[in-house]
N, C-alpha and C positions, 0 to 999 in steps of 0.2 A: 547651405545644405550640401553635407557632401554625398559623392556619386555613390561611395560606398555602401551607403546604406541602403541605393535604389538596389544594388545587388549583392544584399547580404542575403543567405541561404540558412533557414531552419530547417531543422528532426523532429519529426513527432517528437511530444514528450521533453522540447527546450522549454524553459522556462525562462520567460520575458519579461520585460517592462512598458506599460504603454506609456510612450512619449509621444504627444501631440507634435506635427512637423507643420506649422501654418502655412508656411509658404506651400504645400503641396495638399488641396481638399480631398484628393480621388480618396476613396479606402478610409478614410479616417472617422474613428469613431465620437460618439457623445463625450461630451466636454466631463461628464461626473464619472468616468470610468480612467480618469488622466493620472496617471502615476501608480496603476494597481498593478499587481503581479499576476501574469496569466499563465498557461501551459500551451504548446503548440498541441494541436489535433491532425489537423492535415492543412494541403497545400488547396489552394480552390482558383483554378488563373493564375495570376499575380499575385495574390492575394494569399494570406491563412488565417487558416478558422480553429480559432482560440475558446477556450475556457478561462472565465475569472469568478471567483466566488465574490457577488454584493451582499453582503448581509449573510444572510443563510439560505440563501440560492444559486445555483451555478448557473452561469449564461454566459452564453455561445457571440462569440463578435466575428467578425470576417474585415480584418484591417491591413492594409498595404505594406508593405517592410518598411517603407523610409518612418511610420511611427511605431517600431518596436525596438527595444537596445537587449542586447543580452544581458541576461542577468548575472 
């Protein structure tokens, strides 16, 4: 896992990737939302709170940076 990713920095408005990082649980989301493309919203902690569209609904996640990769 590298360190990089514990401090990589999003903008509102980046568009992401969620990648699951196992070896780190804090912040990380449900296993059925693993490889979807989401949008940054804002920063919350350590943490940011994303939008991804499941289906025909948009929903809100709040996941740690080591599981997001830019897009």
């Amino acid at each position: 896992m590298p360190l990089t990713r514990f401090l990589a920095h999003y903008a509102a408005g980046d568009r992401v990737t969620l990648q699951a990082e196992s070896a780190y649980h804090k912040g990380m989301f449900h296993p059925r939302f693993h490889g979807k493309v989401g949008t940054i919203v804002a920063r919350k902690g350590r943490c940011y709170e994303l939008t991804i569209c499941d289906g025909t609904k948009e929903k809100k996640l709040i996941v740690h940076p080591v599981h997001l990769l830019h897009q």
